[in-house]
N, C-alpha and C positions, 0 to 999 in steps of 0.2 A: 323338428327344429322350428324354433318362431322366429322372429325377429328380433335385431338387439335392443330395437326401441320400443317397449313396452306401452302399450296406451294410456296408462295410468304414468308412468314416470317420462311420457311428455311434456308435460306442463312443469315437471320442475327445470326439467335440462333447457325450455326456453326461459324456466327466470332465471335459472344461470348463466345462460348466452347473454341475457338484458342487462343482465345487474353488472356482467363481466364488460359490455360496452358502455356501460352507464358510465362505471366506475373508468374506463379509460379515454370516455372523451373528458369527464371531470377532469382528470390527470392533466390531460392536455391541454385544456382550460388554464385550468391555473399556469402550465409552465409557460404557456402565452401569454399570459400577463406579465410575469414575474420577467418576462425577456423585454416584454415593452418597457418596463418597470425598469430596466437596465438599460434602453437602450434611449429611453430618454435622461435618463443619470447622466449617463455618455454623453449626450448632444449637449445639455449643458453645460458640464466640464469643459468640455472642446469648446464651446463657446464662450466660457470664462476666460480659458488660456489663450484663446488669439484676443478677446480684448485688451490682456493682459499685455501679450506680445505688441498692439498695436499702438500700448499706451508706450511702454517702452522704448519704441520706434521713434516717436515723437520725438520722447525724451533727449534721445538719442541724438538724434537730428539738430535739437534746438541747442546742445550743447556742444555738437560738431561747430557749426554756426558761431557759435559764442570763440570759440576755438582758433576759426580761421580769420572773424575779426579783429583779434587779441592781438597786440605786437610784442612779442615775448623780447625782441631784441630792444625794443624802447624803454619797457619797462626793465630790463636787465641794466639797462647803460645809468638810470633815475636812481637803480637800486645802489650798484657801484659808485656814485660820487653821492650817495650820502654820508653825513659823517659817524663813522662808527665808533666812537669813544668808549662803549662797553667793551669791544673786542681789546 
């Protein structure tokens, strides 16, 4: 009885160990990119949307403002004694 590993079919079984680690840090290579690749997608988007949000905000704010300036009852009383001859 000899051995299962042959001295001649040595040399191919380490280029199939090689070629089978080559080929899976490759693998891993690219799916590392392709996640960076996404994960900076992400960070932009996310960055777009709170600017988005913060413009909004603003928005928001400056027309609360306009809002609480406003005399709805002043202007309500100007609007009532004007003369409405269409109606």
């Amino acid at each position: 009885m000899g051995s299962v590993f042959k001295a001649e079919s040595m040399p191919i079984s380490i280029f199939i160990v090689l070629a089978t680690l080559a080929i899976a840090f490759g693998v891993m290579l690219y799916f590392k990119n392709k996640n960076n690749a996404l994960d900076n997608a992400h960070r932009d988007l996310v960055g777009y949307y709170l600017e988005c949000i913060e413009h909004h905000r603003v928005a928001c704010a400056a027309r609360e403002n306009g809002l609480n300036s406003y005399s709805f009852i002043s202007y309500n009383l100007k609007e009532s004694l004007l003369d409405q001859s269409i109606v």
